[in-house]
LOBA-843866 format. One record per residue: residue number from 0; x, y, z of N, C-alpha, C, O in turn; residue in one letter. Coordinates in Angstrom, 3 decimals. Last residue first. Example, Ala and Ser with C-alpha at 12.3 -4.5 7.8 and 13.67 -1.06 7.14 Angstrom:
<rs>
+------+----------+----------+----------+----------+----------+----------+----------+----------+----------+----------+----------+----------+-------+
: domi :    neast :   nnorth :      nup :   caeast :  canorth :     caup :    ceast :   cnorth :      cup :    oeast :   onorth :      oup : mardo :
+------+----------+----------+----------+----------+----------+----------+----------+----------+----------+----------+----------+----------+-------+
:    1 :   12.850 :   -2.250 :    7.080 :   13.670 :   -1.060 :    7.140 :   12.900 :    0.030 :    7.870 :   13.409 :    1.138 :    8.039 :     s :
:    0 :   13.190 :   -5.690 :    7.800 :   12.300 :   -4.500 :    7.800 :   13.200 :   -3.300 :    7.800 :   14.236 :   -3.319 :    8.465 :     a :
+------+----------+----------+----------+----------+----------+----------+----------+----------+----------+----------+----------+----------+-------+
</rs>
This chain:
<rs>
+------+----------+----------+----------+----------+----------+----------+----------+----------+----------+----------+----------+----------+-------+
: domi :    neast :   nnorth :      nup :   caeast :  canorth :     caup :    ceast :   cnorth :      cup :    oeast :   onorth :      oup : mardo :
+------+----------+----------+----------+----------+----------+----------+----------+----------+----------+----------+----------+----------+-------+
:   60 :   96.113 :   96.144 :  133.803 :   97.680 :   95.494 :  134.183 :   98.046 :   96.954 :  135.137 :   99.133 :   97.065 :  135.703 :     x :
:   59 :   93.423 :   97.742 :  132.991 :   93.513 :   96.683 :  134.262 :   94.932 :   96.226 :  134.887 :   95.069 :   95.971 :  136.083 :     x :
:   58 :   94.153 :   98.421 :  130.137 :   94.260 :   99.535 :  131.509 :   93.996 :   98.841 :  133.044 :   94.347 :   99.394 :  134.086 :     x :
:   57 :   94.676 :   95.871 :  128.729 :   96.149 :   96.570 :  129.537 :   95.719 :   97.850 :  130.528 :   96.447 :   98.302 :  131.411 :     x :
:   56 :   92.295 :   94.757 :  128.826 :   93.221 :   94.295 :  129.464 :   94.649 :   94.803 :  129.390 :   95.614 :   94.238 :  129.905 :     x :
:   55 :   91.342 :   96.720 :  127.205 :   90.653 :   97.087 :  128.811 :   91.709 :   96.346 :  129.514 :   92.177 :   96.811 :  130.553 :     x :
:   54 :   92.419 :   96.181 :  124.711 :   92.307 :   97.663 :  125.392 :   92.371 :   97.614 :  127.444 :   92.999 :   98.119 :  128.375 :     x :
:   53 :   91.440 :   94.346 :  124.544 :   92.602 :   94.195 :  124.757 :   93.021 :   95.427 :  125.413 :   93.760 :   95.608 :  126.380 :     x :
:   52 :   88.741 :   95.050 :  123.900 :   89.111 :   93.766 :  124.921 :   90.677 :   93.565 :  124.941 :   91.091 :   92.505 :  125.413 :     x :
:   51 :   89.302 :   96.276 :  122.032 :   88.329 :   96.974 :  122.903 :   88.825 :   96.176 :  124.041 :   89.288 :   96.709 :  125.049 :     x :
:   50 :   90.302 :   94.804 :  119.727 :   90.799 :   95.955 :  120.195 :   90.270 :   96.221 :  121.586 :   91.198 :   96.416 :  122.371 :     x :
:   49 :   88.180 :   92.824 :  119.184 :   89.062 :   92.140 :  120.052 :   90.171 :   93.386 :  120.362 :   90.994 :   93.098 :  121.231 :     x :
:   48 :   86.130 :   94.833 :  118.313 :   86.114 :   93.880 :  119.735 :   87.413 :   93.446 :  120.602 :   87.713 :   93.534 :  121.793 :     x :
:   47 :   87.437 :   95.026 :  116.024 :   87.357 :   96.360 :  117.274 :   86.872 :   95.706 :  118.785 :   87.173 :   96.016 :  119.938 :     x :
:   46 :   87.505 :   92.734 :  114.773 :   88.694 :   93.636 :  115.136 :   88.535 :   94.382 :  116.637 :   89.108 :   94.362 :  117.727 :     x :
:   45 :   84.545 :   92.696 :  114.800 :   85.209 :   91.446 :  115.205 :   86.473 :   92.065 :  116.004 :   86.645 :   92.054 :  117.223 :     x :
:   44 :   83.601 :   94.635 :  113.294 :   83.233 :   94.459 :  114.378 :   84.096 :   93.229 :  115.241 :   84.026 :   93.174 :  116.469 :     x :
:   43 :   85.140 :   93.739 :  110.289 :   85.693 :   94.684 :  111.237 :   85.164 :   94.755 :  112.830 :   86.033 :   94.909 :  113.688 :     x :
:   42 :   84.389 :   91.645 :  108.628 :   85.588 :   91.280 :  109.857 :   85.583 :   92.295 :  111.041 :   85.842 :   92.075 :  112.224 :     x :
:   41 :   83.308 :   92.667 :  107.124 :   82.434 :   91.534 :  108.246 :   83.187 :   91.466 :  109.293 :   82.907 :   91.297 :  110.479 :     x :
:   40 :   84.368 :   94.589 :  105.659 :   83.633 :   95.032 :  106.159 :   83.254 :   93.791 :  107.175 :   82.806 :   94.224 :  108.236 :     x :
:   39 :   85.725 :   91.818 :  104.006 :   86.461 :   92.865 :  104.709 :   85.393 :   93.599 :  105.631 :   85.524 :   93.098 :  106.748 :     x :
:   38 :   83.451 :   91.638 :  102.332 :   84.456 :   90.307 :  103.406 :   85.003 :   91.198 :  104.410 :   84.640 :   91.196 :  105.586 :     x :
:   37 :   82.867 :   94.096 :  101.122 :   81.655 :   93.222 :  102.032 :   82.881 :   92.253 :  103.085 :   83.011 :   92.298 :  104.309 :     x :
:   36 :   85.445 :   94.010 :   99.585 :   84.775 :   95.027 :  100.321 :   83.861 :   94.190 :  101.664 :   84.225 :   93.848 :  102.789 :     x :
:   35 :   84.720 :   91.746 :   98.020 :   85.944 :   92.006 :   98.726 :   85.701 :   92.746 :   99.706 :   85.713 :   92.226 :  100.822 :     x :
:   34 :   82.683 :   92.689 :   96.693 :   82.370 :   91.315 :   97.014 :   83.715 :   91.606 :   98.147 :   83.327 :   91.640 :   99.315 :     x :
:   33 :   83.705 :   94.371 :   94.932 :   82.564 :   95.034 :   95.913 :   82.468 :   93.416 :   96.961 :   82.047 :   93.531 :   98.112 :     x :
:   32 :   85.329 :   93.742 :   93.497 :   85.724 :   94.298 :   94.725 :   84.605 :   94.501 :   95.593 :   84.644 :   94.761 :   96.796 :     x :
:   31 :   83.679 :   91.573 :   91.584 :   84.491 :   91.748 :   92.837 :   85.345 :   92.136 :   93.629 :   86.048 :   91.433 :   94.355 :     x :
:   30 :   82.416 :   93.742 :   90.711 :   81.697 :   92.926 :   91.183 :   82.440 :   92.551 :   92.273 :   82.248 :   92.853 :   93.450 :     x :
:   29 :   84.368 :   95.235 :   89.015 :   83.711 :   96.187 :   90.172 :   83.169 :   95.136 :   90.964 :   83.336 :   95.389 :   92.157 :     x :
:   28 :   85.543 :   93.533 :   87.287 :   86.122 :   93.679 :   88.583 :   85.537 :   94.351 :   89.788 :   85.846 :   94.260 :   90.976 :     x :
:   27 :   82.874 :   92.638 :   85.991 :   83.319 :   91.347 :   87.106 :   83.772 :   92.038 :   88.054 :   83.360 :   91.953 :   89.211 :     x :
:   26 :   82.706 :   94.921 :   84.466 :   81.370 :   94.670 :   85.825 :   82.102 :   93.409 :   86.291 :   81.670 :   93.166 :   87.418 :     x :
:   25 :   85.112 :   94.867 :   82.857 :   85.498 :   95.852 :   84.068 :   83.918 :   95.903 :   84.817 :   83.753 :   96.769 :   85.676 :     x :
:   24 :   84.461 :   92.840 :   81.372 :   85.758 :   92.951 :   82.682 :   85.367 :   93.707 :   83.460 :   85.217 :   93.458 :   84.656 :     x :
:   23 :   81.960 :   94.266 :   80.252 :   82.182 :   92.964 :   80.679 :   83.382 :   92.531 :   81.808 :   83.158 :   91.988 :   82.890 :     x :
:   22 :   83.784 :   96.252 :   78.993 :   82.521 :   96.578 :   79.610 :   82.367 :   95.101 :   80.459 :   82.903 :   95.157 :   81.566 :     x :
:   21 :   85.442 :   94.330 :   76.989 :   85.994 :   95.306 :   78.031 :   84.610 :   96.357 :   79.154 :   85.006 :   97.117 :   80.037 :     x :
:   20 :   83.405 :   93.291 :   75.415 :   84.388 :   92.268 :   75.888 :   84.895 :   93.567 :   77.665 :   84.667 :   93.479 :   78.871 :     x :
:   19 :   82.482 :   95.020 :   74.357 :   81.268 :   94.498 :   75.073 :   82.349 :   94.008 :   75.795 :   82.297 :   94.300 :   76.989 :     x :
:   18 :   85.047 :   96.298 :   72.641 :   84.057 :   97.305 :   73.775 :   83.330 :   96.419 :   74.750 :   83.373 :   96.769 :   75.929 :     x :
:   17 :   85.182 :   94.462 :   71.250 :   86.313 :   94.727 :   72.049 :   85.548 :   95.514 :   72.802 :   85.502 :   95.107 :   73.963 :     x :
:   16 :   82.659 :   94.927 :   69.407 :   83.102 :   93.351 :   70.503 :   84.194 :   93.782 :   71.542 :   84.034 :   93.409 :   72.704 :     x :
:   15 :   82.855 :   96.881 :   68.400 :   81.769 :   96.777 :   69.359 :   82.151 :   95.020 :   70.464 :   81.956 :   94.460 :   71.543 :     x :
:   14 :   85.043 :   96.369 :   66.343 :   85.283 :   97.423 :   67.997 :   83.986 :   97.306 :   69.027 :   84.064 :   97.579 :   70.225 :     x :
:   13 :   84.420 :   94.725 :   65.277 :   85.400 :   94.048 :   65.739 :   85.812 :   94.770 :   67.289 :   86.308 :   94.449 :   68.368 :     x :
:   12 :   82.121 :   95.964 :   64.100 :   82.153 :   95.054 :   64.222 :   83.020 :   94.628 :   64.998 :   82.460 :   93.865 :   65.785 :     x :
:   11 :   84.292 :   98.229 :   62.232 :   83.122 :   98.133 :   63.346 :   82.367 :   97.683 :   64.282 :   81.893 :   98.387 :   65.173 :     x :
:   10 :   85.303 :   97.085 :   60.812 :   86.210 :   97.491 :   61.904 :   85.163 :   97.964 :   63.089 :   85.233 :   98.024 :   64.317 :     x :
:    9 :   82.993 :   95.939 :   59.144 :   83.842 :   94.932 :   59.625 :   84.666 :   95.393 :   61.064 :   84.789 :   94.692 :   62.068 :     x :
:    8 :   81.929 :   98.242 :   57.787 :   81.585 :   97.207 :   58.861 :   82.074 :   96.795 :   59.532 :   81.856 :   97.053 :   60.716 :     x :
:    7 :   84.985 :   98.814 :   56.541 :   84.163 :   99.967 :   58.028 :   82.963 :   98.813 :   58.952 :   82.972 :   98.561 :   60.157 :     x :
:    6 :   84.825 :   97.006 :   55.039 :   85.710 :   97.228 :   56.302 :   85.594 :   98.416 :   57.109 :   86.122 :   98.754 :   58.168 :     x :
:    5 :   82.703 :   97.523 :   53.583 :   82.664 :   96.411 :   53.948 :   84.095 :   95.987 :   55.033 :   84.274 :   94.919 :   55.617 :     x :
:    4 :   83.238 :  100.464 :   52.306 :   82.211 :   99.788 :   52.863 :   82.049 :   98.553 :   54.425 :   81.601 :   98.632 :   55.569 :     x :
:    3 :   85.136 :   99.593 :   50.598 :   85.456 :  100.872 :   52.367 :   84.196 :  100.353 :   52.848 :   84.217 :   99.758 :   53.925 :     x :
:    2 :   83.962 :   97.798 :   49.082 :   85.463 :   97.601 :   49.976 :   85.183 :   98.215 :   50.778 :   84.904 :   97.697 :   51.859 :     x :
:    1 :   82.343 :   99.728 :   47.677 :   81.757 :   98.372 :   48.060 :   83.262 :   97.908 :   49.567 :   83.122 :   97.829 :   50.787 :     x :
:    0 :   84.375 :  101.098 :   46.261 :   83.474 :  101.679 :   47.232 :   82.876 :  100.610 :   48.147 :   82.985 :  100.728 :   49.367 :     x :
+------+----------+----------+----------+----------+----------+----------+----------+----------+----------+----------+----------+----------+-------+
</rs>
């Protein structure tokens, strides 16, 4: 009895780590996409500028 015991701890134990471990990955990856996101988002006024300004220089040709 003492045994089932002491590997139910144990498997217990081994799953709360694999859990913290995998909770843990998966706030880096959200972290950095969100971090990705933001880069990406900086660029875009930039894009549409240089769209806008290219724009005008072909309805001028």
């Amino acid at each position: 009895m003492k045994r089932i015991i002491l590997l139910a701890l144990i498997t217990g134990l081994l799953t709360a780590c694999n859990v913290k471990e995998g909770v843990k990955e998966t706030g880096d990856a959200v972290q950095q996409g969100t971090q990705n996101a933001i880069e990406g988002l900086k660029e875009v006024p930039a894009a549409i500028s240089k769209a806008s300004n290219k724009a005008e220089d072909d309805i001028r040709k």
